[in-house]
N, C-alpha and C positions, 0 to 999 in steps of 0.2 A: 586376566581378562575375564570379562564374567560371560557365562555358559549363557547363550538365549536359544532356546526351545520355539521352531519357529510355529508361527500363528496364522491359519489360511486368511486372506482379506476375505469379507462378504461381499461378494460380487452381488446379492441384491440390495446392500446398505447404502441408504441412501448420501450425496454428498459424491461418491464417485462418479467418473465418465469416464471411460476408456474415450483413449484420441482414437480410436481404429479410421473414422472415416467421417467426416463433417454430417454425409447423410447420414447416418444409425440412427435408428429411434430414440428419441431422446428417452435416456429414463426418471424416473421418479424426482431426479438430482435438478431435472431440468429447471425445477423452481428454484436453485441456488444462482442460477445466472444471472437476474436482470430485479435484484430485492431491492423492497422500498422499504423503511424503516416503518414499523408497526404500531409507535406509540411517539406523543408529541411530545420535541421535544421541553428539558427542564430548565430551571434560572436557578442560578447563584449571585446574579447581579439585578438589582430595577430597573428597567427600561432607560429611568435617568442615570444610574451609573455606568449602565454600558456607553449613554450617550456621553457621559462624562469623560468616561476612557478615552472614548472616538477621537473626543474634543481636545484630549489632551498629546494625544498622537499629533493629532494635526499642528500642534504647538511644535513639539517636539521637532520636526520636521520645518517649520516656517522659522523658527529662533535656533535653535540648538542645529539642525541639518542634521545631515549624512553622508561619508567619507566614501567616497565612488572613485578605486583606485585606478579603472580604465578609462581613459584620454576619452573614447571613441563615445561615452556613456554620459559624459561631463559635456560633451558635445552639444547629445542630442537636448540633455536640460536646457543648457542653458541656451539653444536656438528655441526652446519654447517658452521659455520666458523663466526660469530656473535662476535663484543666485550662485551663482558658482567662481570660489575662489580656486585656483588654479593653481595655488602655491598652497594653501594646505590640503588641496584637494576635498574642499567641502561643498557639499551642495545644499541648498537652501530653498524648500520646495513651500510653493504657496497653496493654500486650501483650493484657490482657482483649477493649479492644474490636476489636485486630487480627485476633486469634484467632477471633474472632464474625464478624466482616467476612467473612474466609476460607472461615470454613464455608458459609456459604448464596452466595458467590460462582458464578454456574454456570460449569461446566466444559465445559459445549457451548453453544454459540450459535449459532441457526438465521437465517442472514442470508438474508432475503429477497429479493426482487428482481421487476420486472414477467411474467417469462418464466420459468416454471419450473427449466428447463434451467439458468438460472446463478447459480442458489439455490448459496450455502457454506453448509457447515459449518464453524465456528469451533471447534475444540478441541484439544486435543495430536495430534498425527498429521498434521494438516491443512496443506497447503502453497499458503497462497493470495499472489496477486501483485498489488500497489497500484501505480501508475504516481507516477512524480515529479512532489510536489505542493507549494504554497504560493509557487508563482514570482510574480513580479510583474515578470519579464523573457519575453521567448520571442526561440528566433532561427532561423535556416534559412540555408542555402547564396541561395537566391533573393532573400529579402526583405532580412535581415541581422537584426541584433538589435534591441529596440523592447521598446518598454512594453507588457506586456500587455494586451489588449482583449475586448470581447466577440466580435469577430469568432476572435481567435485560440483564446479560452474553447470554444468550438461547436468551432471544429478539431479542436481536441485531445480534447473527448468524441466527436469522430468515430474518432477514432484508439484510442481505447482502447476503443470497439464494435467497431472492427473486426479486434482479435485475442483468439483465445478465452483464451491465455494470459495477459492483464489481467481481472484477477477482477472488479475494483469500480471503480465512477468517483473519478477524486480533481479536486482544483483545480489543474491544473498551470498554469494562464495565469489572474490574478487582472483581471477585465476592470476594467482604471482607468477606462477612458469612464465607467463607468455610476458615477454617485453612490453612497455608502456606503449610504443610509438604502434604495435601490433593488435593491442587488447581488444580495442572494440572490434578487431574484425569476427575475432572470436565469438567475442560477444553478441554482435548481431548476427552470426551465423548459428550459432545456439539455438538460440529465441526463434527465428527461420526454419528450423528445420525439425525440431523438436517440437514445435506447437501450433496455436493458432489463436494467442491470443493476446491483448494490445501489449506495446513493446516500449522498452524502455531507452534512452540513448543516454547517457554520463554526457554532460556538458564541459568536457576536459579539451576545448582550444575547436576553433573555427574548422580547419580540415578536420580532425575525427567527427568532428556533429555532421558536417556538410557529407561525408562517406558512409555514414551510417545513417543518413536520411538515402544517398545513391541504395547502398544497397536494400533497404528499404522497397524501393522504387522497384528494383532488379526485381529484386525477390519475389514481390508478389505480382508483380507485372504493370505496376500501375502508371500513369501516365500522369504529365505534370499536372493536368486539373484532377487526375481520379486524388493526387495527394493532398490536393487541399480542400477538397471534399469531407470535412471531418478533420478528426488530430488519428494520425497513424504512429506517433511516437514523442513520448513524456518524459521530461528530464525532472531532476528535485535542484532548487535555486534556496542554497542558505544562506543566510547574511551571515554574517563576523560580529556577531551579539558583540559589545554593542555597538550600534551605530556605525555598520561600516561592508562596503558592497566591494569584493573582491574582484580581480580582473578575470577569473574563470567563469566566476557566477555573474558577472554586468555582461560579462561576454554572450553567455548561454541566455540571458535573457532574450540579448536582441539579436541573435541569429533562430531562437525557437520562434519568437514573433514573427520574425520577417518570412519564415517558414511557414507561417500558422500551424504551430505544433505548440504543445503544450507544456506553459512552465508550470507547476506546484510551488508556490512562491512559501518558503517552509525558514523564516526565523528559529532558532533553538536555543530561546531562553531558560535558561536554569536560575532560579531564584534564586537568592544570593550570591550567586557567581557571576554571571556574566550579563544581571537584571536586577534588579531590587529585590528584596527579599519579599517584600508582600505581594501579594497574587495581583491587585488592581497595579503595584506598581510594573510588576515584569509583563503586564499585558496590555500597559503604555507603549514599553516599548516593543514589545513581538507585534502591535498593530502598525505602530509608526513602519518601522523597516520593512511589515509586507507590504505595506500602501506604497512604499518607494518603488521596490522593486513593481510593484504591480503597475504604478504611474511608469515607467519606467519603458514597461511593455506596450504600454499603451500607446505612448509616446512614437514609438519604434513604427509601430502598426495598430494603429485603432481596429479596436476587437478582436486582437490577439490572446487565444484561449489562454487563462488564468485558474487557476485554482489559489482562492483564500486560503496561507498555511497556518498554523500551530502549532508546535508539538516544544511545549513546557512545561516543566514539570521543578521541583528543589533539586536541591544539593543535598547531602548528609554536611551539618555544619563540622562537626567532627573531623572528616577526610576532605570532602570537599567534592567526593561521588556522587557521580548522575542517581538518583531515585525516580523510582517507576512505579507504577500502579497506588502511588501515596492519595491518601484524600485531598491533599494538596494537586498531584497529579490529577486526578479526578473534577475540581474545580476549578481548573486550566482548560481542560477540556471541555465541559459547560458551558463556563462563558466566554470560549472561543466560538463556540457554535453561535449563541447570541451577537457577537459580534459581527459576523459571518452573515445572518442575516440581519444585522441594523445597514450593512454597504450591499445586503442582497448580493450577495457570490455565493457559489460552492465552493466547500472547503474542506482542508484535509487536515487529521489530525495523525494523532498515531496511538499503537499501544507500546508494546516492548518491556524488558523484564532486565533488571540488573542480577539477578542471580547468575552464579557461575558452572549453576548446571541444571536439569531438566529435573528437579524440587517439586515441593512443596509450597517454596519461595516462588520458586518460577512460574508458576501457574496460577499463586494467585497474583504476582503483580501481572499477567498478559491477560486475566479473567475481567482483573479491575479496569484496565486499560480499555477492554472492549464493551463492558457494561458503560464506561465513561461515553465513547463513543456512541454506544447509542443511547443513551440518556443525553446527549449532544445531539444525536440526529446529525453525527459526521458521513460527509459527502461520501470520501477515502480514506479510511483508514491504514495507513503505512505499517508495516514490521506485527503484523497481527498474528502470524504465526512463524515461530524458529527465533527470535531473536535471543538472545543471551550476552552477558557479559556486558550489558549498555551496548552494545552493537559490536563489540568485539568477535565475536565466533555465532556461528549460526550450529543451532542441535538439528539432527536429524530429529531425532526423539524427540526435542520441545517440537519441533513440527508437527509431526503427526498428531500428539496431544492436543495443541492450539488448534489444529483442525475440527477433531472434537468439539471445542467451545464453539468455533464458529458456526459451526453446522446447527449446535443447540440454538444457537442466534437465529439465526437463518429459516430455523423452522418456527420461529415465533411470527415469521412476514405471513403465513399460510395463513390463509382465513378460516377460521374454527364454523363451520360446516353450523347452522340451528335451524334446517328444517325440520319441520314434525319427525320425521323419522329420526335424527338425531337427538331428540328428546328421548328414544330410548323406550317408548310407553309397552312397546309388544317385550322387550328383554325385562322389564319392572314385573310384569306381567304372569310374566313365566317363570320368576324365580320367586318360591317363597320363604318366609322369616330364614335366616340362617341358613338359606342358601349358597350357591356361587352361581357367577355370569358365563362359566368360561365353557360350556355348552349351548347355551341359547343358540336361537337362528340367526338374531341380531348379533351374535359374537362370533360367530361362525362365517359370515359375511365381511369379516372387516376383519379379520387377527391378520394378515397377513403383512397390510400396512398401517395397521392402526395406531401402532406407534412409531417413534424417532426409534432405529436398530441402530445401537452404538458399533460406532468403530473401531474403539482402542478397549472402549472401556468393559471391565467384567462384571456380570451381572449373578454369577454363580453363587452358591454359598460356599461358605468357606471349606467344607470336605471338596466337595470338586476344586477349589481353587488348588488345593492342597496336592490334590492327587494329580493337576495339571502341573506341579510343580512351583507353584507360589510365586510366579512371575507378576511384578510389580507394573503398571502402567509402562514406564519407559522400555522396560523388558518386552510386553508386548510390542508396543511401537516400530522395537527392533524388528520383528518379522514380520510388519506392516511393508514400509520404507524399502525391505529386503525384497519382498513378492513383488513389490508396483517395480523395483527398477529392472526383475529379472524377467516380468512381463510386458514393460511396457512396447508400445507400439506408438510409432510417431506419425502423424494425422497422413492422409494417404498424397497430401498436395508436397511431401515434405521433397524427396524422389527429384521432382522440377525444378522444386526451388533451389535444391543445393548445388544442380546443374548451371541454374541460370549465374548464380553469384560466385562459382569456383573460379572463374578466368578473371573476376575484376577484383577479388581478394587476391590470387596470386600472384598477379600486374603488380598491385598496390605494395605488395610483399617486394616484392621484388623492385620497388624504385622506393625503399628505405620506408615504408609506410608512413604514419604522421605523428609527432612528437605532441605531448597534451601541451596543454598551456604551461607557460614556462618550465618546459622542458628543451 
């Protein structure tokens, strides 16, 4: 086991919040909450190609269809005017009801949260950041690698309260201890009590969504209009690349719609595998199957919050493994974003890293993934920090790192200050030939925040790094992740909330709780 030497956090580095208490002064970090993307976005495709794509989606769907293996879903098509064979279970959707779908789609989406402060906005412009989620591994420098728990579940919502630059909770640690029919109690009492910022529900079978929208409700107190006042809670809907909508995920649609809660409507084409190999053709089909599900939603409840998904990327033709942060990745991303606004929606992409540990590799495919995204000008960026393994196991240590990137991201929204004074003319002034600044009035005035103060990263030379003991990035991280969980403090509404929702968890426990979909 390797010896980490721990490392104080900087309590005045920017990118942290302490949850101590909704009111505290916000500090410095507070510009990580509510970021707009800085720079417009880029193309990989012409205007007429993306319309090309669109067009050929919409084929794909009117000829070819889409295999919707719940009755209740095949339903609602075909009372709108849908072909739907019944015996192969295909549905056959016409541009009419696309085009319908689209229109009443909203274009902003008010994602709520316990603490006003870290309420998003969802819509084009928006640059919000989801942590790496859906692992059923975790691993750390300390412990090592392991099956996910609820103990490590709790961690890791501690870790994503405590930086302002993770907008929303995700599942990064799937706790295996806890039985299926039990999970999401856990889960939603995690996220309740530990934080205060929007929540996520797994769409695994109509009682679990429907009990973790209740406790929802419980928890923060709110009333049935205060919940549909906004989206209080986001689930991820992935199609069965290709062409094909499963009973979990047609289910999660239209029980999130009829909630007005929010799908991420998230295709996961991999080119050559489960899509064509060429980028135009796997983003035929990643538009065709979001457009269903999103008609879908629509269908259910006109102007049932949506999020446009994406997240494609190749294969290694070789193995036949997911690749990440590839140029190929990177032009998946692009001209998702493009597509994304040719149906005007907001949309989510992702980043994430195939390497099997917190590298070299690692950092630059989750670096690549987020430059993509914002050269995309993505709405939501999914799995943007911790992911590993293709989504196998989440690092402590690739998190704290990937925090890093993002925070450098994040400081790029800040508007670079060009009044006269920042022109600098009195420090020009006062320094002559072969001088230094780092006296002046003008420097003297500003050093304290004048630049980004890194997190993980070390700025030392190499005799001090040496004499601190030669601790590599990951190394540091370790006594990062180790401080924030031995300090952390959970928001002060936490206390109420775990009162109010203890007797309707232990009810629910106690009468067999609820089995996910086909279970």
């Amino acid at each position: 086991m390797t010896e980490v030497k721990e490392r104080p956090v900087r309590r005045g580095g920017r990118g942290r919040h302490r949850a101590d208490t909704a009111d505290a002064p916000a500090p410095r970090s507070h510009a990580y909450r509510q970021l707009r993307h800085p720079f417009e976005p880029q193309k990989v495709f012409s205007d007429d190609g993306i319309a090309n794509i669109h067009n050929m989606a919409l084929r794909v769907l009117r000829e070819l269809g889409i295999k919707v293996l719940y009755d209740e879903a095949r339903g609602i098509f075909e009372k709108a005017g849908a072909l739907v064979d019944h015996d192969t279970l295909m549905v056959r959707i016409g541009d009419d009801l696309v085009a319908q779908a689209l229109a009443v789609a909203p274009r902003s989406i008010r994602m709520r949260s316990a603490s006003p402060h870290r309420e998003q906005m969802l819509e084009q412009g928006a640059m919000v950041f989801y942590p790496g989620s859906g692992c059923p591994n975790v691993s750390d420098l300390e412990r090592g690698r392991r099956p996910g728990s609820l103990a490590s579940y709790n961690e890791t919502i501690k870790l994503h309260q405590s930086f302002d630059v993770i907008h929303m909770f995700g599942p990064s640690a799937e706790p295996q201890d806890v039985a299926a029919e039990f999970r999401h109690y856990e889960m939603m009492r995690g996220q309740l009590i530990h934080g205060d910022k929007p929540m996520f529900v797994y769409a695994r079978g109509r009682q679990q969504t429907e009990e973790s929208f209740d406790l929802i409700r419980l928890g923060l107190d709110l009333s049935d209009a205060d919940f549909v006042d906004g989206v209080w809670a986001l689930t991820v809907i992935n199609t069965n690349s290709p062409r094909q909508l499963d009973v979990p995920m047609a289910q999660g649609v239209i029980d999130f719609a009829r909630a007005k809660q929010l799908s991420i409507i998230t295709p996961f084409c991999l080119a050559g595998a489960m899509a064509p190999v060429t980028i135009a053709g796997a983003l035929v089909l990643q538009h065709a199957e979001a457009l269903a599900a999103i008609t879908l939603a629509q269908l259910t409840h006109p102007g049932a919050p949506v999020l446009y998904g994406g997240f494609a990327s190749n294969v290694d033709m070789k193995s036949g493994s997911p690749a990440f942060g590839t140029p190929e990745h990177i032009k998946f991303a692009i001209a998702s974003g493009q597509l994304a606004r040719h149906i005007d929606l907001p949309w989510r992409g992702a980043a994430g890293s195939a390497s099997n540990t917190a590298d070299m590799q690692g950092a630059t495919e989750n670096n690549m993934g987020i430059w993509a995204a914002l050269q995309a000008n993505t709405t939501v960026t999914v799995h943007s920090a911790g992911w590993l393994e293709g989504g196998l196991c989440f690092g402590y240590e690739k998190f704290i790192n990937d925090v890093e990137a993002l925070q450098t991201v994040a400081e790029l929204c800040a508007q670079s200050p060009e009044d006269e004074d920042s022109l600098g003319w009195s420090a020009l002034e006062d320094v002559q030939p072969g001088g230094h600044f780092f006296a002046t009035e003008h420097a003297m005035a500003r050093y304290k925040d004048a630049f980004y103060e890194p997190l993980v990263a070390d700025l030392s030379n190499f005799g001090a790094w040496t004499d601190a003991g030669e601790l590599t990035s990951s190394q540091r991280a370790t006594g990062i992740w180790q401080q924030i969980l031995r300090d952390f403090k959970a928001p002060t509404h936490s206390g109420s909330v775990a009162e109010r929702i203890a007797g309707y968890i232990a009810d629910h426990i106690d009468k067999g709780g609820a089995p996910p979909a086909g279970g």
